[in-house]
C-alpha positions, 0 to 999 in steps of 0.5 A: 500500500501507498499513501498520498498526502495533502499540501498542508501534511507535506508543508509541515513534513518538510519544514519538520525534516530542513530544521534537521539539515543545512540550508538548501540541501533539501533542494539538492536532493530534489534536484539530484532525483530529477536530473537522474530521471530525466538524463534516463529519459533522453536517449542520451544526455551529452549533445542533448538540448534540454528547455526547463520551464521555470516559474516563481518559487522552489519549484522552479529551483529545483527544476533549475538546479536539475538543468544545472546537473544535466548541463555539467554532464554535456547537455544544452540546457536553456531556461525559460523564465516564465516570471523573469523577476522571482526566478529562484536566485539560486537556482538561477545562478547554478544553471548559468555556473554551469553553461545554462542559457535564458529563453524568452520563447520557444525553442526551434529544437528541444530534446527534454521539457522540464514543467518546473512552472508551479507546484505543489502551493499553487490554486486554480488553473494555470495563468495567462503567461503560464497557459500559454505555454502549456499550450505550446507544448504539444507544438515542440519538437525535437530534432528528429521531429518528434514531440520531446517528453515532458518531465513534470515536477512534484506534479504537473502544473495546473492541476490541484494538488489535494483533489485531482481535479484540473480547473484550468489549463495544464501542463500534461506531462510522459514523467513525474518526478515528485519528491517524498511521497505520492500527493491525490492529484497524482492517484485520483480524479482527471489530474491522473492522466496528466502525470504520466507515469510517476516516479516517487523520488526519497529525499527523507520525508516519510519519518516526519509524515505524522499524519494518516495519508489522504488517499491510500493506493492498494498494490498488487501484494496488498489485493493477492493477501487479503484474497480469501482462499481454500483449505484442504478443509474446505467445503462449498459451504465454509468458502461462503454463499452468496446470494445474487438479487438481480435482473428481471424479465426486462433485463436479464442479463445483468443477472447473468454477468452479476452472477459471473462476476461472483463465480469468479470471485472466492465464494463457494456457492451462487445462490441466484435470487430473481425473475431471470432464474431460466437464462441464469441456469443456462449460462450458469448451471452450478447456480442454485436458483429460486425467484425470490430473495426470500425463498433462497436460502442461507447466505453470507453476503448479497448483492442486490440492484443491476438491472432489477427495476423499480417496480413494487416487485423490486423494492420487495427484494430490495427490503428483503436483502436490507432486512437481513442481518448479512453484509450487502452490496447494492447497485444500480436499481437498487440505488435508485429505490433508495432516493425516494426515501422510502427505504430510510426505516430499513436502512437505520434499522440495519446493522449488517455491513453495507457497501454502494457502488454508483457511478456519477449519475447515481451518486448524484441522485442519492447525495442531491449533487455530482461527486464535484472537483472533489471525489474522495471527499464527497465520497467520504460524506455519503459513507458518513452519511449513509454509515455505507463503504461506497465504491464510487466508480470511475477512471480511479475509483474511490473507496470511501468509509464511514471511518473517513478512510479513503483508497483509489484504485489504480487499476481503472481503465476507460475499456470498462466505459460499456454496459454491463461491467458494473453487474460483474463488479458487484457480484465479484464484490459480493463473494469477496464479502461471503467469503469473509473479507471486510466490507473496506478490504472487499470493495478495494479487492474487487476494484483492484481485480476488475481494473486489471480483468478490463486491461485484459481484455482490452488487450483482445479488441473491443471490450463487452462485459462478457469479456470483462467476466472472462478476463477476470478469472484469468485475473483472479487466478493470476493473483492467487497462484502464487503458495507463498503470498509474501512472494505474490506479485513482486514480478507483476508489472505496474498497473497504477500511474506510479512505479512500483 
């Protein structure tokens, strides 16, 4: 697991750990790991032309003490001085020590863009002087006539630092460098594609980060050891039951692709609940099938919502599941039937764990407002509210709980952007929950795997949810091969915007 921290849990870190060193030396440590990314970018560093963006502040130090490295190693490196008269002085002067040169405009040639523009202590969008620029950018070129990559430092600027969202002109960068450890805009909301790929560079913050992270990001060790798994003891029933209350005679197919998606999760036994029971059978037959909630029998979790629909049937079902005293996942329909508010006595009356998973429209219909610039933090309001997980889906889908904890998951892929791929998520969520897993750790579990069965089969050409159920028992099964689960995942490759 990684944690991203907000600016003000930076600022107080990083104030705590330059009491304890000599003046500057935090910024050459900074400079030090950027110039060691970018020289690996460049194909090579001597003879090569690098331009750094240089605005106002340590941000544009550090980018500038960078280009000064790079320049002593043979390169051509130029700055471009967006606020000429609060250039960082130091910063400045090492860069022209070492060779450097000042721009007042694009370059004809560049080999490397270094973003050092604003950082993390920047709001809003980017401006005027600073999005002109950003928008010159894709219009460079190298001498070979391709677009030079852009090296962003901490973040990429223009994107605000402690919620993702990009209000403004941005900088869009192919590296982060950022500097002691992962900041939100750097693992959620629309600032995520900009980052590229992340490169987290230790300059001795972490002992002085005193605070619980922002947003927690799982990795692949994380997912593959909280994943439940048989014993030589097991049985059927002692692996878990799950019970699957979807679809409908209008819409059977979600109970179809819910129920795959608990098949391929740990459960050991379907219990399909609902009014597409025939077709379920067909494609399903190890499912045990019956009409109603009520009449299915035992089971440890539910799942409850894709395409049951809204009529008097459905909200029978509906309070059949909230009555009972086994965690629950409600989805799609079953999100609708609680605006209404007609569900309220039976959802204060529960005490059987909870977790939600809407996409945008949904949230909104259920919070009175879009998820906004903030998703974590309007995801953590209705887990508060409604005492509910919510998995609020998305590009990075946030987990959100009534502890005020808060993960997004890296795994997320627009391949998952089709009808349907949501039924299979809740019923994979579903049998990680009768299987035993906390409702926090299930719904990341679930999120993480079905990211990753989307990249799966978006690997095979365009993606319907039948694909999505498919790929993801290759998933599963690629997550708990492994015997030793201290040993699982430490040769997979990296899924989320950051390196491993």
């Amino acid at each position: 697991m990684r944690g991203a921290w907000r600016v003000a849990e930076v600022r107080a870190a990083e104030e705590a750990l330059m009491a304890q060193l000599p003046d500057g030396a935090l910024m050459q440590r900074a400079a030090a790991g950027l110039a060691r990314r970018c020289a690996l970018v460049l194909p090579r560093v001597y003879g090569s032309h690098a331009v750094v963006l240089a605005g106002a502040g340590n941000n544009g130090g550090d980018a500038l003490y960078a280009g000064a490295l790079l320049a002593r190693r043979g390169a051509t490196v130029s700055a471009w001085l967006l606020v000429p008269d609060r250039v960082h002085s130091g910063g400045i002067a090492a860069l022209r020590e070492a060779g450097g040169t000042t721009l007042d405009g694009p370059p004809s040639t560049v080999d490397l863009v270094v973003d050092g523009i604003v950082g993390i202590g920047a709001r809003g969008g980017l401006r005027d002087r600073a999005a002109a620029v950003a928008d010159a950018l894709p219009d460079l070129r190298s001498p070979t006539g391709e677009r030079p990559p852009v090296v962003a430092v901490d973040v990429p600027s223009g994107v605000d630092v402690d919620t993702g969202d990009v209000p403004g002109k941005a900088v869009r960068a192919d590296v982060t460098v950022t500097f002691g450890c992962l900041k939100p805009a750097l693992v959620v909301g629309p600032a995520v594609p900009l980052a590229g790929q992340v490169d987290l560079v230790d300059i001795g913050l972490a002992p002085f980060l005193h605070t619980e992270p922002a947003v927690r990001v799982p990795d692949r060790d994380d997912v593959a050891g909280w994943w439940p798994g048989a014993g030589p003891s097991s049985d059927k029933y002692t692996r878990g039951v799950v019970g699957v209350a979807t679809g409908s005679a209008r819409y059977p197919g979600a109970a179809v692709l819910s129920v795959a998606g608990a098949l391929a999760g740990p459960a050991g036994l379907v219990r399909y609940a609902g009014g597409a029971a025939p077709l379920v059978t067909e494609h399903h037959p190890s499912v045990i099938v019956s009409d109603r909630a009520a009449k299915a029998g035992r089971v440890q979790a539910w799942v409850c919502g894709s395409g049951l629909g809204t009529d008097q049937r459905a909200a029978t079902e509906l309070r059949t599941v909230l009555a009972s005293s086994v965690p629950a996942v409600l989805d799609a329909d079953a999100l609708t039937l609680l605006v209404d508010g007609s569900m309220s006595t039976a959802l204060r009356e529960r005490d059987a764990p909870l977790v939600i998973t809407p996409h945008d429209r949904e949230f909104a219909r259920l919070a009175g407002h879009p998820p906004g610039e903030d998703r974590v933090g309007a995801a953590l309001r209705v887990a508060a509210w409604m005492n509910a997980v919510v998995l609020l889906k998305g590009d990075r889908t946030v987990v959100a709980t009534p502890a005020g904890t808060a993960w997004a998951n890296p795994t997320g892929t627009p391949a998952l952007a089709t009808g349907g791929t949501g039924d299979v998520l809740a019923g994979l969520l579903g049998s990680l929950l009768a299987a035993g897993l906390a409702p926090e750790r299930a719904a990341v579990a679930a999120a993480y795997a079905h990211g990753l069965a989307g990249r799966e089969a978006a690997q095979r050409g365009p993606v319907t949810a039948t694909d999505v159920a498919s790929a993801l028992r290759v998933v599963v099964g690629s997550l708990t091969r492994t015997p030793d689960r201290g040993q699982r995942g430490r040769t997979f490759s990296a899924c989320g915007p950051f390196l491993p």
